[in-house]
C-alpha positions as CSV (number, residue, x, y, z in Angstrom):
1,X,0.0,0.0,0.0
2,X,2.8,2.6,0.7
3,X,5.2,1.7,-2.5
4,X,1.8,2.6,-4.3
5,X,1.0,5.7,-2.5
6,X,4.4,7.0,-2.0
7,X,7.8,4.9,-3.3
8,X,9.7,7.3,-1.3
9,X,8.2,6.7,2.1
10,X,8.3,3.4,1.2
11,X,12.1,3.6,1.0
12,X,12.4,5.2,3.9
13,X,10.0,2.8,6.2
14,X,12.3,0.0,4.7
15,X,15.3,1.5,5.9
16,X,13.7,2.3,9.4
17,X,12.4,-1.3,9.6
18,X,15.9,-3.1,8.5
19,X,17.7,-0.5,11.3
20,X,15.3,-1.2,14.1
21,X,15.3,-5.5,13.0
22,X,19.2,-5.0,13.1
23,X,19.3,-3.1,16.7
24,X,16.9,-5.8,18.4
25,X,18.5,-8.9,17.3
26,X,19.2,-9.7,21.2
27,X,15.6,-9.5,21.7
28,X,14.7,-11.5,18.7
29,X,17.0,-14.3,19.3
30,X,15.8,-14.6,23.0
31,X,12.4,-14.3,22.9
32,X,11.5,-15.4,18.8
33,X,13.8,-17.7,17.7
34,X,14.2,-19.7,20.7
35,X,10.5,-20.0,21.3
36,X,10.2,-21.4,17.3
37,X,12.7,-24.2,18.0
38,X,11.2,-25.0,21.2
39,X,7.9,-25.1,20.3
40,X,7.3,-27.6,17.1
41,X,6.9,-24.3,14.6
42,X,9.9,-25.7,12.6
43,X,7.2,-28.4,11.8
44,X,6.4,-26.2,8.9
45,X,9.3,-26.7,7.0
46,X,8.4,-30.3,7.5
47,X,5.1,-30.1,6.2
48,X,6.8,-28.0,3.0
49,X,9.0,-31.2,2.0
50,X,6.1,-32.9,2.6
51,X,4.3,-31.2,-0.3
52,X,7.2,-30.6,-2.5
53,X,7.6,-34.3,-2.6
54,X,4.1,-34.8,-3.1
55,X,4.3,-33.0,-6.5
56,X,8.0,-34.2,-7.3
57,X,6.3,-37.6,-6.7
58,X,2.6,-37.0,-8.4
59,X,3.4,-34.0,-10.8
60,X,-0.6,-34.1,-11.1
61,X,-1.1,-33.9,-7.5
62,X,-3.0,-36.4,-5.4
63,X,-6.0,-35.1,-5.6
64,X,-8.6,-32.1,-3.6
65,X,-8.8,-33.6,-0.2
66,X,-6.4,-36.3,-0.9
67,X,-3.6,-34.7,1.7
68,X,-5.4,-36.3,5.3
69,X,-5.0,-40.1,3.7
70,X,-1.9,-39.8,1.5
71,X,-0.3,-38.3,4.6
72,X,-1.2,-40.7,7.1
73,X,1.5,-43.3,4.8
74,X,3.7,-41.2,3.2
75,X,4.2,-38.3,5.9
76,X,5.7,-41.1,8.2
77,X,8.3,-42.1,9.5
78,X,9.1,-45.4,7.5
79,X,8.7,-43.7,4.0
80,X,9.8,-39.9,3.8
81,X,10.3,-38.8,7.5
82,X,8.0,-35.4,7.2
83,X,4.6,-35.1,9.5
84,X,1.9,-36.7,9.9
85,X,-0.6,-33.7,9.9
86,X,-3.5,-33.6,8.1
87,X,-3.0,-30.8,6.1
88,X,-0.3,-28.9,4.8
89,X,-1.0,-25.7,7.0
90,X,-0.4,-23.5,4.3
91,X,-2.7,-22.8,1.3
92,X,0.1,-22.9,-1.3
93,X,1.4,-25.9,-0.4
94,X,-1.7,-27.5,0.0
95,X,-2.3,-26.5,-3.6
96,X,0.8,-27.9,-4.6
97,X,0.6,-31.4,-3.1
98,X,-3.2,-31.8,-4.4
99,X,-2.9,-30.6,-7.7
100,X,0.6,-30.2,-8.7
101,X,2.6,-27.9,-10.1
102,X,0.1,-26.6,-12.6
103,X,-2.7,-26.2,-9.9
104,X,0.0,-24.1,-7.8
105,X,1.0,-22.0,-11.1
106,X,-3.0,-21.2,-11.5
107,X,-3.6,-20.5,-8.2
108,X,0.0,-18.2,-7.8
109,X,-1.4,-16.7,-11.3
110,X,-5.2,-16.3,-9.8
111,X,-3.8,-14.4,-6.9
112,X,-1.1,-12.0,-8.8
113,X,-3.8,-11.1,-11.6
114,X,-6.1,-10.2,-8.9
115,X,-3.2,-7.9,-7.4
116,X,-2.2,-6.7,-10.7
117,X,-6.7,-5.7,-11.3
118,X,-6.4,-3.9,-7.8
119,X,-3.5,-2.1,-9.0
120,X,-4.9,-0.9,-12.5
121,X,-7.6,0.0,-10.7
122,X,-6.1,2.1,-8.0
123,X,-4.0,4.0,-10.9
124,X,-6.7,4.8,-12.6
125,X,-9.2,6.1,-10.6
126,X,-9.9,9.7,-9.9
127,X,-8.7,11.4,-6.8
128,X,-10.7,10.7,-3.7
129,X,-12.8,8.6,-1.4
130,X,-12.8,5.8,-3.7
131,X,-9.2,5.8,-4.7
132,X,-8.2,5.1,-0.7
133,X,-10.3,2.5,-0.7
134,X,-9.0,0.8,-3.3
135,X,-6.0,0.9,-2.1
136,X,-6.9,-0.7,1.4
137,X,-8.5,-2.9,-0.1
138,X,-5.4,-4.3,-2.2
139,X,-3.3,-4.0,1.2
140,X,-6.1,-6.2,2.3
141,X,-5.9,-9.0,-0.6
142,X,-2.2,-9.2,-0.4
143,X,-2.0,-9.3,3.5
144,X,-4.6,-12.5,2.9
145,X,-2.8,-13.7,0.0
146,X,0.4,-13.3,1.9
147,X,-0.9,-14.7,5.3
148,X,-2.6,-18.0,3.4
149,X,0.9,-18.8,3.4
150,X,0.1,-20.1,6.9
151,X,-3.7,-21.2,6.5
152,X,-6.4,-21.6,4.2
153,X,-7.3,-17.9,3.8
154,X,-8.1,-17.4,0.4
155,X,-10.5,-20.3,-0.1
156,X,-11.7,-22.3,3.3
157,X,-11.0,-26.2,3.0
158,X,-11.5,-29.0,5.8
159,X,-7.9,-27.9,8.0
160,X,-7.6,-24.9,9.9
161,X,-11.6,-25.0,11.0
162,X,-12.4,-24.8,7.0
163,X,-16.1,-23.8,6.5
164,X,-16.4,-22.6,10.5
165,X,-13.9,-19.7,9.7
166,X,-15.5,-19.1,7.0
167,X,-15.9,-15.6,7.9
168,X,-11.9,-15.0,7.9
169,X,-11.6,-16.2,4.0
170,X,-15.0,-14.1,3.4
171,X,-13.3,-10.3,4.1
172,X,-10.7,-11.4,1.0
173,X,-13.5,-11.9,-1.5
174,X,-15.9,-8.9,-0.6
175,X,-12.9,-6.9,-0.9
176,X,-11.9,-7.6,-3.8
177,X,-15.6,-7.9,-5.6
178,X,-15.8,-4.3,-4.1
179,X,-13.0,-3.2,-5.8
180,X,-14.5,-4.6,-8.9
C-alpha cells in the first residue's frame, strides 16, 4: 500500500524497519527464535518437504482432499520422515501437493492477476474517497494472499476449521468484488 502511494516513504519505512530488526536482534533471538525451535513451529518446513515431494512424486497432484489419507502413509516415519498432519498448514502448499505444479501456477497466477486488477484500478481512478479505498483494499488482498501462506485464507478447506472460519476467507473476496 505505501510503494503505491508513495515509493519514497516506502524507502524510507524499509530503511527504518531493516535499522530497528538489526538493533533488536538480542531481543529477537531470546524471545522469537528460541521460542520457534522449542515449540514444534519448525514443523512447517516439514510439512513444506512434505508437499514438495508430493508433487515431485505425483506432478498431477494427489488429488482435492487427498492430503489427510496420503499423509497418514507417506508423511511417516518409514517412508519420507516429514509429518503426519493432516494438512499442509499452508494454502500454497496445500495446492501444490493436491494438484501439482500446474494447480499451484493457477492458483500463484489467480492471486497476482487479482493484485495486478487492484492495481490498475487504483491508478486509474480519480482522486478521492474511492481511490483510498481501493487501495486498502489491495493492502487487504495481499496481506490475505500473503498470510494463506500459513492457512487456508483465500479459499476455506476442511484444515484450519475450514467452513467454521468461514468468515476469515470471506473479508478477501468482498474486498476484492468491491473493488470490482
Amino acid at each position: 500500500v505505501t510503494w503505491l502511494k508513495s515509493r519514497r516513504l516506502f524507502a524510507v519505512l524499509l530503511v527504518l524497519v531493516a535499522v530497528l530488526a538489526a538493533l533488536s536482534q538480542p531481543f529477537l533471538k531470546a524471545n522469537v527464535v528460541h521460542k520457534v525451535q522449542t515449540s514444534g513451529d519448525l514443523d512447517r518446513f516439514s510439512m513444506q518437504k512434505g508437499a514438495l515431494l508430493y508433487a515431485l512424486h505425483f506432478p498431477l497432484g494427489i488429488g482435492p482432499g487427498n492430503f489427510r489419507a496420503y499423509n497418514a502413509y507417506y508423511g511417516s516415519r518409514a517412508v519420507w520422515n516429514t509429518t503426519g498432519y493432516s494438512s499442509a498448514h499452508n494454502f500454497y502448499g496445500q495446492a501444490l501437493s493436491e494438484m501439482g505444479f500446474g494447480g499451484l501456477f493457477l492458483t500463484l497466477a489467480w492471486v497476482i492477476a487479482a493484485t495486478v486488477m487492484l492495481t490498475r484500478f487504483y491508478r486509474r481512478s480519480p482522486p478521492g474517497w474511492h481511490r483510498t479505498m481501493i487501495l486498502a483494499l489491495a493492502g487487504m488482498w495481499v496481506g490475505f494472499s500473503g498470510a494463506s501462506y500459513l492457512g487456508d485464507y483465500l479459499i476455506p478447506v476442511y484444515h484450519n476449521g475450514g467452513l467454521i472460519n468461514f468468515g476469515t476467507t470471506i473479508y478477501a473476496w468482498i474486498g476484492l468484488g468491491l473493488a470490482v
